[in-house]
Each structure stands twice: as structure tokens, then as C-alpha cells.
C-alpha positions in Angstrom: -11.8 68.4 8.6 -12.9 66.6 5.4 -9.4 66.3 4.1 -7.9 65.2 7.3 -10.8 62.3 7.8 -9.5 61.5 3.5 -5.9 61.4 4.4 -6.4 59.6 7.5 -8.8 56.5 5.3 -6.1 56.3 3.0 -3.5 56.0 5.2 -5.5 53.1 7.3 -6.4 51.6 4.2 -2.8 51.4 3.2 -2.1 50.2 6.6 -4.6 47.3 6.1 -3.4 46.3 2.1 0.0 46.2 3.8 -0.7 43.7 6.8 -2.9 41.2 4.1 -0.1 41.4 1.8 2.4 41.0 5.1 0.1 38.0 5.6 -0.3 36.2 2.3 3.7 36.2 2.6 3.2 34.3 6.1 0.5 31.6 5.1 1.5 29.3 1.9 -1.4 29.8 -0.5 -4.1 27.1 -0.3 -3.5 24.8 -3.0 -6.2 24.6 -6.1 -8.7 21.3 -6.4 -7.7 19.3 -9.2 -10.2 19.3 -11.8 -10.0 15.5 -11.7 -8.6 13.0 -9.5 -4.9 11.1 -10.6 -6.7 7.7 -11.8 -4.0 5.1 -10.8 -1.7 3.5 -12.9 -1.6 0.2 -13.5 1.4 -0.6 -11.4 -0.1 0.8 -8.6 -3.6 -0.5 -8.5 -3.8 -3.3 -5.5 -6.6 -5.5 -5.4 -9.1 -3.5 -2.8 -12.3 -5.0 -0.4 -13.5 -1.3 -2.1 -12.9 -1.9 -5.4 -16.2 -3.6 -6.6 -14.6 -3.5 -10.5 -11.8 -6.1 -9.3 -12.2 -9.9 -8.4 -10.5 -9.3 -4.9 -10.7 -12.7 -2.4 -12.5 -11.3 1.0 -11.8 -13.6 3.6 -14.4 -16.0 4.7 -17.2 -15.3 7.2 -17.2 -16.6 10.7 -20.9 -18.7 9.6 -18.8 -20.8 6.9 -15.8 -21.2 8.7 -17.9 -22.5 11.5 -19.3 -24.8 8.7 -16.2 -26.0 7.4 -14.8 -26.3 11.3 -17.9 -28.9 12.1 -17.8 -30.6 8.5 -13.9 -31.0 9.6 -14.9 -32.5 13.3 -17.4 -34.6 11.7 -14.6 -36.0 9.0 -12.5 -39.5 8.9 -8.9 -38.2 9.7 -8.3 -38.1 13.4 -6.0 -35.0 13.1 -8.1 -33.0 10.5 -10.8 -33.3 13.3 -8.3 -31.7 15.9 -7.7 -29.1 13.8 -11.4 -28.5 13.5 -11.7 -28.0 16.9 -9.3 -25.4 16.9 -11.0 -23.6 14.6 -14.1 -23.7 17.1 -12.0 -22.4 19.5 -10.6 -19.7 17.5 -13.6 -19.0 16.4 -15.1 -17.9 19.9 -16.0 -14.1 20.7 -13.2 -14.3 23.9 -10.4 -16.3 21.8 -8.2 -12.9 21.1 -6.4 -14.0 24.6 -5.0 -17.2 23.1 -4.4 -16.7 19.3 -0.7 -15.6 19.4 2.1 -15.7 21.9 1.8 -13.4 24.8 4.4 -10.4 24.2 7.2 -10.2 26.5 7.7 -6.4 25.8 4.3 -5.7 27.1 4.4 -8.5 29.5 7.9 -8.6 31.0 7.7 -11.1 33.9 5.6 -13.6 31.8 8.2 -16.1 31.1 9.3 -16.0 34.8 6.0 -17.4 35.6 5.4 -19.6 32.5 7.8 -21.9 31.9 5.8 -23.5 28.8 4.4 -20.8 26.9 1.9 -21.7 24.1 -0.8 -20.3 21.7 -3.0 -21.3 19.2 -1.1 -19.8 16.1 1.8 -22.4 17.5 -0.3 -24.8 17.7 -1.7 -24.6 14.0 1.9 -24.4 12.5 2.6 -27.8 14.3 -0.8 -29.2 13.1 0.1 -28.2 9.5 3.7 -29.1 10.3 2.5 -33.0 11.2 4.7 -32.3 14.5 2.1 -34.3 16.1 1.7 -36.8 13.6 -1.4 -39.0 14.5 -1.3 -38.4 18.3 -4.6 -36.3 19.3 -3.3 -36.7 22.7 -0.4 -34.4 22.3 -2.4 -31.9 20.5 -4.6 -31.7 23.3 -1.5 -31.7 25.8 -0.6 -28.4 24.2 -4.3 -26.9 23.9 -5.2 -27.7 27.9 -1.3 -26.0 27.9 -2.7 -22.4 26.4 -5.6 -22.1 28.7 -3.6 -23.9 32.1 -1.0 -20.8 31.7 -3.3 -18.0 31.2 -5.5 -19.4 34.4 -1.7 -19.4 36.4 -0.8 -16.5 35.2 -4.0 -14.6 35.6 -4.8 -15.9 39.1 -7.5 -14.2 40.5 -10.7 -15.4 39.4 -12.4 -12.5 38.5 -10.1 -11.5 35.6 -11.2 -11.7 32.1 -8.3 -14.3 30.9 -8.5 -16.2 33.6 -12.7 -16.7 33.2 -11.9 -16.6 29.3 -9.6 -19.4 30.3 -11.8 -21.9 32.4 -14.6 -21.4 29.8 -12.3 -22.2 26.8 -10.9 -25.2 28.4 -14.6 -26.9 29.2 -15.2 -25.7 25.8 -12.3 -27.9 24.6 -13.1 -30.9 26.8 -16.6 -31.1 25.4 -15.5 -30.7 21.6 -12.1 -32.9 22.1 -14.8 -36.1 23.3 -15.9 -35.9 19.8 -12.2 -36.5 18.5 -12.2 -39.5 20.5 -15.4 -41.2 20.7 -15.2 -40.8 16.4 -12.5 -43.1 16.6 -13.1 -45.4 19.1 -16.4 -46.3 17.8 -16.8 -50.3 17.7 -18.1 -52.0 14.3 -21.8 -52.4 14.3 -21.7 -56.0 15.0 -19.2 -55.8 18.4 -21.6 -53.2 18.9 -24.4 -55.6 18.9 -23.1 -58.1 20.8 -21.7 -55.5 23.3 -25.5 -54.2 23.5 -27.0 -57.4 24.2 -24.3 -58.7 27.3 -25.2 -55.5 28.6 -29.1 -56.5 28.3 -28.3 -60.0 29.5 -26.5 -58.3 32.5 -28.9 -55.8 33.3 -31.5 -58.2 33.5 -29.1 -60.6 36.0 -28.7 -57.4 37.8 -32.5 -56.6 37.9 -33.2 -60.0 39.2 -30.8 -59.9 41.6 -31.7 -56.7 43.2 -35.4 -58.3 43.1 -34.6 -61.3 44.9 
């Protein structure tokens, strides 16, 4: 009986060597760690937001583009002022709607509804173009144009373009009466003399309401 339990260990254990090596021919072997990690060459380094050994440019942060976008509103040139209310406008938390043309792949039936398409990228290439020249009017033609389609196209009231939309559009309104009123302030003393017929006729008018 001893033997026969002997034989029958060897022969399982035989069995079991056999399906392992059986095995190890399936599976490819698991390859060794290197010892140290392939620095890269020269050629191949790329300038890297992780790299904090190379000088790489990170773009700027929403606070100073918001800076330079007001100092730009608040400047001389009628245009550069449009183009910082653009950057307002691209800088608001629902502006992914309106930054670049609407795909017709994903959106087949779009251009059967708009007729005019537009979108702020378009609209910055034109700025830096000088396709509008010195007309803020036209610019604003083709802002009111972004958020006008996505309202038509996005009908119903409750959708998030279309309230993305309407806010974006007041937005615009309220920013574009700085472009404007910038540029059609009067010189101080038409100012003053504008200031003081109005005093002159509110006080006809204050009379005449008291007689």
C-alpha cells in the first residue's frame, strides 16, 4: 500500500510539473522592471505643464484674462473694446455653447434651420482679420447673430442653450452700452453747457408744473 500511495504522488506530481510547464508555454512570461527608467533624449523632450525643470508657457488664468478683457473695454480703440467684450463673453461658465461652429455631423438638420450660422471663434478671426473695420455695429450684428440662432434653434424655453442664450445676449447688451457710450461721450465743456440747458429747463418745467 505504501508503494502504491509513492507511485501514485509521483505520478500526480508529474502530472502537475507537466500542466505548469504546459502553462508557462501558454502565457508570455511577465516582462522584468527596468532597473531605471529610459531618461528621454533630447529630441524627444516637449516642453511639459509637469516638467517643473523647463520654462514651459501655461496659459493664462481666467482672473487675468478677465483683467486684461476689462482693461481692454475700458481702452481708447473702439474695436479693441469689442473684442474685450468678447472675451467677457467667452469667459462665462455657460459660453461652451457659442465658442465654435455647431457640428453638422452631430447636428444634421442645423443648417436647414439656420440659414446664418455664427460663433465666437468666427467672430474673433474677423476681429483680428479687421473684417469689420471700425464698425462696432456690425460686430454686434454678428454677436446678437450667435445667441438669436441658438434661441431658434433650441425653441423651447426650458433648454439649456436656449436659457444659455437669452442670458448671454442681456449679458452682451449691457457690456456692448459701454462700447458705445465710451465713444459718444461729449467734451467736458458741451458737457457743461448741455448740463446747465438741462437745469435751465428743468427749472421752466418745475415752474410750469407749479403754476
Amino acid at each position: 500500500n505504501v508503494g502504491g500511495i509513492c507511485s501514485w504522488l509521483a505520478g500526480r506530481t508529474q502530472v502537475l510539473l507537466g500542466d505548469d510547464a504546459l502553462m508557462s508555454r501558454r502565457l508570455p512570461r511577465e516582462p522584468a522592471l527596468p532597473k531605471q527608467l529610459r531618461q528621454r533624449t533630447q529630441k524627444e523632450k516637449k516642453r511639459s505643464v509637469y516638467d517643473e525643470d523647463e520654462s514651459s508657457p501655461r496659459p493664462p488664468s481666467a482672473a487675468k484674462r478677465t483683467r486684461e478683457a476689462q482693461e481692454a473695454l475700458a481702452g481708447e480703440n473702439i474695436m479693441s473694446r469689442c473684442a474685450g467684450v468678447l472675451s467677457l463673453l467667452e469667459l462665462r461658465d455657460v459660453s461652451g455653447w457659442f465658442l465654435a461652429p455647431v457640428p453638422l455631423d452631430d447636428v444634421p438638420d442645423y443648417a436647414e434651420i439656420i440659414s446664418e450660422p455664427m460663433d465666437f471663434s468666427t467672430i474673433r478671426k474677423k476681429l483680428s482679420a479687421g473684417e469689420y473695420d471700425d464698425d462696432p455695429l456690425s460686430f454686434a450684428e454678428d454677436v446678437r447673430k450667435v445667441y438669436q440662432n441658438a434661441v431658434v434653434y433650441n425653441w423651447s424655453p426650458d433648454h439649456e442653450c436656449h436659457v444659455a442664450a437669452r442670458q448671454g445676449l442681456s449679458e452682451f447688451e449691457r457690456l456692448f452700452e459701454k462700447v458705445l457710450r465710451k465713444d459718444s461721450t461729449p467734451e467736458p465743456a458741451a458737457r457743461g453747457k448741455k448740463r446747465g440747458a438741462a437745469a435751465v429747463g428743468g427749472a421752466e418745467e418745475s415752474g410750469a408744473s407749479g403754476s
